[in-house]
C-alpha positions in Angstrom: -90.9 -8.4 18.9 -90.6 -5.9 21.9 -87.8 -6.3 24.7 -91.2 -7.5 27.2 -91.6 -10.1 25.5 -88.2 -11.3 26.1 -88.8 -10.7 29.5 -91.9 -12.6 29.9 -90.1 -15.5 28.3 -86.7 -15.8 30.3 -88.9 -15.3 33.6 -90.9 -18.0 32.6 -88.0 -19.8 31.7 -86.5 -18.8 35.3 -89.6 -19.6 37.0 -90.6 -23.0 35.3 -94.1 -22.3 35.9 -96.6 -19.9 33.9 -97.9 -18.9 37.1 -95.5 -18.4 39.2 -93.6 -16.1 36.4 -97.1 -14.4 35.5 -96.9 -13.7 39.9 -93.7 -12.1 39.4 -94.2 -10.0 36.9 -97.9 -8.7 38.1 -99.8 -10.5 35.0 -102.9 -12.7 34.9 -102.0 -16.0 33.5 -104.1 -15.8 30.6 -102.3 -12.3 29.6 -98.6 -13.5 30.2 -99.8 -17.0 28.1 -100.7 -14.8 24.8 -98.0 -13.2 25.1 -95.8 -15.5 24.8 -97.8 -17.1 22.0 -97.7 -14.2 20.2 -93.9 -14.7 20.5 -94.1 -18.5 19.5 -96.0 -16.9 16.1 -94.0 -14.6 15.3 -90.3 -17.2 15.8 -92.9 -19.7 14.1 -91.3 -22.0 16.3 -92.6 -23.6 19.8 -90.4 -22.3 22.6 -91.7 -23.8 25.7 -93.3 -27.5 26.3 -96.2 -27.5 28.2 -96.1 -30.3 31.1 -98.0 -31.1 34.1 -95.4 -29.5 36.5 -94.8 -26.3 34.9 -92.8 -25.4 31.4 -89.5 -26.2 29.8 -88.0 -24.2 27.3 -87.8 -26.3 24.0 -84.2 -26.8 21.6 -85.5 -23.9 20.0 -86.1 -22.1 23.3 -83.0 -23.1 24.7 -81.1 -21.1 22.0 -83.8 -18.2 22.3 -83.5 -17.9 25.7 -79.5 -17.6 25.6 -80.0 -15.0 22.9 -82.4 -13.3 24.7 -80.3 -12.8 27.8 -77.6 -11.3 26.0 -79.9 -9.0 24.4 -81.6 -7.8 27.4 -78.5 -7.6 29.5 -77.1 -5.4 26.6 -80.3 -3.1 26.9 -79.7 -2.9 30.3 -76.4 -1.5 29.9 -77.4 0.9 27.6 -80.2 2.5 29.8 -77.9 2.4 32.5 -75.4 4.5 30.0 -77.5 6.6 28.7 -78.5 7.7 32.6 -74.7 8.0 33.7 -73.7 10.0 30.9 -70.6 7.5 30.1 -70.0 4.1 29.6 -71.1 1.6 31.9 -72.5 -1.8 32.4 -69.7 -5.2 32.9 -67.7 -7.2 31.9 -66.6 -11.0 32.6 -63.0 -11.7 31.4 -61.7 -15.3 31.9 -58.0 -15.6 32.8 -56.0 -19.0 33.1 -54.1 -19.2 36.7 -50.7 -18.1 34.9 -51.8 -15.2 33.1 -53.6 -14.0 35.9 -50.5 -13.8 38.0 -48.8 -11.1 36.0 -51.7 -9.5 33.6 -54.5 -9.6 36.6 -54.5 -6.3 39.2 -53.1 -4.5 36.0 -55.7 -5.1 34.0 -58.3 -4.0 37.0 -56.2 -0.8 37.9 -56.5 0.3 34.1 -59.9 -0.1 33.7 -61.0 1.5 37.1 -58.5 4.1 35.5 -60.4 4.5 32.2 -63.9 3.3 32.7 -65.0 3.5 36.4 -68.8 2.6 36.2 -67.7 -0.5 34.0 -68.0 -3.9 36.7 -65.6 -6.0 36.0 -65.8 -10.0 36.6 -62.6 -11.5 36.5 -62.8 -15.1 36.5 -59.8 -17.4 37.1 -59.2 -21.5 36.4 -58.2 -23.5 33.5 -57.9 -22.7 30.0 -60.2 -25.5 28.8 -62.8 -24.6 31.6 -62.8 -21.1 30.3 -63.3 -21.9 26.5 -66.3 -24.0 28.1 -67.4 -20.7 29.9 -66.6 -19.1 26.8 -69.0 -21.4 24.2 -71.6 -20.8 27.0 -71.8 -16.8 26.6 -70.3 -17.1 31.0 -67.8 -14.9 30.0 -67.4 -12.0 26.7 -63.5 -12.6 26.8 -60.6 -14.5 27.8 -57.4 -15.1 26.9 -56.7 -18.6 25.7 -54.0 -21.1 24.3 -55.6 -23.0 21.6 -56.9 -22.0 18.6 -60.4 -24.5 18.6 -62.6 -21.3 18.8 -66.5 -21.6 17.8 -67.1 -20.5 14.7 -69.0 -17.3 15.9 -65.9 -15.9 18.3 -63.4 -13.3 17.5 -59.8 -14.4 17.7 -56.5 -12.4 17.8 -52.9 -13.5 18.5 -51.6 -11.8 21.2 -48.3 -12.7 22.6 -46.1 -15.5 22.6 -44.6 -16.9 25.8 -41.5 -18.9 26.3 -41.7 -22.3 28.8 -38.8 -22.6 31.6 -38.1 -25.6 33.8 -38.2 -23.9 37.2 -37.2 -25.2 40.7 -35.7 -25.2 43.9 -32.4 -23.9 43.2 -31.3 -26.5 45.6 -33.0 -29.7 43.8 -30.8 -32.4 42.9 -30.6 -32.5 39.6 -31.7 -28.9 38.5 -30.0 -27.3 35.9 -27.5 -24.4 36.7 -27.3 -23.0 33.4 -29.5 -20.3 31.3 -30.6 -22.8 29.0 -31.5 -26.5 29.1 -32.8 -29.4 26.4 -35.7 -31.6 27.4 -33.0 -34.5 26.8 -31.4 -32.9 29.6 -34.6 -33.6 32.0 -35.0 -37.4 31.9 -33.9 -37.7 35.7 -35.0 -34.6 36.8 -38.4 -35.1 39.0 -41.4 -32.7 37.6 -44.6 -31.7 39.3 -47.0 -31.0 35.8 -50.7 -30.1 35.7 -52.6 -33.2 34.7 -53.0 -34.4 30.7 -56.6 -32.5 30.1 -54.6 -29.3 30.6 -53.3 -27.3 27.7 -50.0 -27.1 29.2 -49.3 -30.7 29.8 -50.5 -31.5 26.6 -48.0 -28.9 25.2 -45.2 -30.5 27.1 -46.0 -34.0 26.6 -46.6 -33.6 22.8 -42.6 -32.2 22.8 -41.0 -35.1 25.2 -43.0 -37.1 22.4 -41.3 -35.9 19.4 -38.0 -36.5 21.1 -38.9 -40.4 22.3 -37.9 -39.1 25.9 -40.4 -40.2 28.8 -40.5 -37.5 31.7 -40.3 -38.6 35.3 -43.3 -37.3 36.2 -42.9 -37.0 40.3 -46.8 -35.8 40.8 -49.7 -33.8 39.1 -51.6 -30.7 40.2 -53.9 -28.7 38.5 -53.6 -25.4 40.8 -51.3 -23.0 40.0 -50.4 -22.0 43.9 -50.0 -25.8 45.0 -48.1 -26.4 42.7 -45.6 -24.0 42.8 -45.7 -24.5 46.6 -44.4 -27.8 45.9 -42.3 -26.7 43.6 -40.6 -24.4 46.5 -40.7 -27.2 48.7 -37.9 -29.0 47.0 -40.8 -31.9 45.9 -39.7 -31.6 42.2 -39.4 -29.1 39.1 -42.4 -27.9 36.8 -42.2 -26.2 33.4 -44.3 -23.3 32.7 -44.3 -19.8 31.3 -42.5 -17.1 32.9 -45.4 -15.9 34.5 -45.9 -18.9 36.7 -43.0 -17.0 39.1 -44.9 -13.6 39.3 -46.0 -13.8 42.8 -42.9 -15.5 44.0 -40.2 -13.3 46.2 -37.3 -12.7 44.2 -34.7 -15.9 44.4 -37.4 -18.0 45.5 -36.6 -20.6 42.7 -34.6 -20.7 39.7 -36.0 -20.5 36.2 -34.2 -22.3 33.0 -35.4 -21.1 29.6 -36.4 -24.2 27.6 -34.2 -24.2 24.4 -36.0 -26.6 22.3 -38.2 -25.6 19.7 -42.2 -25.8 19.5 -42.0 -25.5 23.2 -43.4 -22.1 23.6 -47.3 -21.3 24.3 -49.4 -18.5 22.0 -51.9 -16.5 23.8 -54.9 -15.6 22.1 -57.2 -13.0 22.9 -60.8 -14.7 22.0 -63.8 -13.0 22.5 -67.8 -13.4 21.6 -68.4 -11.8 18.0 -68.4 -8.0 17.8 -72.1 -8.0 17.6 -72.6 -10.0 20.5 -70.4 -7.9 22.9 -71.6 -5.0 24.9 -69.9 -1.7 24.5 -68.1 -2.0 28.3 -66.9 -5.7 26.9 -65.5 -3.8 23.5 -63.6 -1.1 25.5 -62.4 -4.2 27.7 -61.3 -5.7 25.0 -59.2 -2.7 23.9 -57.9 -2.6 27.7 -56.8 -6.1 27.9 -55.0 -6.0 24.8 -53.2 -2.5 25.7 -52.3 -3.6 29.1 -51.0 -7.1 27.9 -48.6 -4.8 25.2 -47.7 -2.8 27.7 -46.2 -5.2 30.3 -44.4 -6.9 27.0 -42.9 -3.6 26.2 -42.0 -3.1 29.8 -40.0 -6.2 30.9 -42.8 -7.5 33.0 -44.0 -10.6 31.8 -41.3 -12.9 32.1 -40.7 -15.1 28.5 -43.0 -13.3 26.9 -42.6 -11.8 23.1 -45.6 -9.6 20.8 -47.0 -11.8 18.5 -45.8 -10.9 15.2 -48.4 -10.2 12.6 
């Protein structure tokens, strides 16, 4: 199997047509067709379905061609190493809206520090959309809450963070002390992410256990709304420590969360080893350093090393 072969086939793939692909690329028909049946003999397996219209890629192609992507985007990189002299290529690193706040413009800075012809493609939304991205080879890392990886990624505990109910510090009913129970937040109004996020889940699962029902004031999935609101005086929201990042200093008030099982493990999940570019293994190594060192440094609000 040569890597034109697997070029032939994801521009075919691309193009939906034999023709139009074999145009592309500078073939005849006839020659781009054998090749790819030579590919189809040597898989044993039919990749593409012949139809009227064009082609479509098969079960079996469908999992070739994702395969074959990665493997010519990783040859890419390498010719575009070896040609630099250092290491090169990119990255895509998937961040949920919290994290992001505080681990973010680090995380760029030290990798335009260490490895400047590495791209990298930060990518920012929900922690279920990015284990999605994530099963779907869209991204080579991300850090993420739950532990429901594919069997194929690479999984390491990173940090745990604590949750705080944080508001207004004039909102009725707000507490004024360090600490505060959720038995403590029946009346208090709270502005939550909706029930598919991990958060909400979190949160709900420990009102649960305590038979309390939250007064649940409004729902928004967007980490800048909702703190907006939350400025606004419209309600309270829990989340981690780094939900306040971006905020001017006194902007709101944040109460640690005293109960227990209400604090949120970050993982650091990644593609296997052998799926992961060398720029997405130094990344790796970057994210995890970075994330340490903000830890270590008082920067990331709530937040403790996970403890091996």
């Amino acid at each position: 199997m040569e890597l034109r072969q697997l070029r032939y086939f994801v521009k075919v793939c691309e193009a939906g047509s034999m023709g139009k692909a074999a145009l592309d690329l500078g073939l005849a028909t006839s020659a781009l067709s054998q090749q790819i049946s030579r590919l189809e003999g040597e898989l044993a397996t039919r990749l593409l379905q012949r139809q009227a219209t064009g082609v479509v890629p098969t079960d079996a192609g469908l999992a070739f061609l994702q395969q074959a992507q990665l493997t010519l985007r990783h040859a890419d990189d390498a010719v575009h190493a070896a040609q630099t002299a250092r290491l090169s290529g990119h990255v895509s690193i998937g961040l949920a809206s919290t994290t992001a706040s505080v681990l973010g413009v680090p995380l760029m800075q030290a990798m335009a520090e260490r490895y400047p012809a590495v791209r990298v493609h930060l990518v920012e939304a929900l922690s279920g959309h990015l284990t999605t991205m994530l099963n779907a080879r869209q991204l080579d890392l991300a850090i993420l809450f739950r532990d429901d990886a594919a069997r194929r990624w690479s999984v390491t505990p990173l940090l745990e963070e604590k949750l705080f109910v944080i508001g207004a510090p004039d909102l009725p009913g707000m507490p004024a002390g360090p600490r505060v129970r959720l038995k403590d937040l029946r009346a208090l109004p709270l502005i939550l992410p909706s029930p598919s996020h991990g958060l909400r889940a979190l949160t709900d699962a420990a009102f649960a256990r305590q038979r309390i029902t939250p007064r649940v004031q409004a729902e928004v999935d967007g980490l800048s709304l909702l703190m907006d609101a939350v400025r606004a005086g419209l309600g309270a929201t829990i989340q981690p420590g780094a939900a306040t990042a971006r905020l001017p200093e006194g902007a709101v008030r944040s109460v640690l969360l005293a109960d227990a099982l209400t604090g949120r493990r970050n993982l650091l999940a990644s593609l296997s080893d052998d799926e992961l570019s060398p720029a997405a293994l130094a990344a790796r190594v970057v994210l995890a350093d970075v994330a340490r060192a903000l830890v270590r440094a008082g920067r990331w609000a709530g937040a403790t090393l996970h403890k091996n």
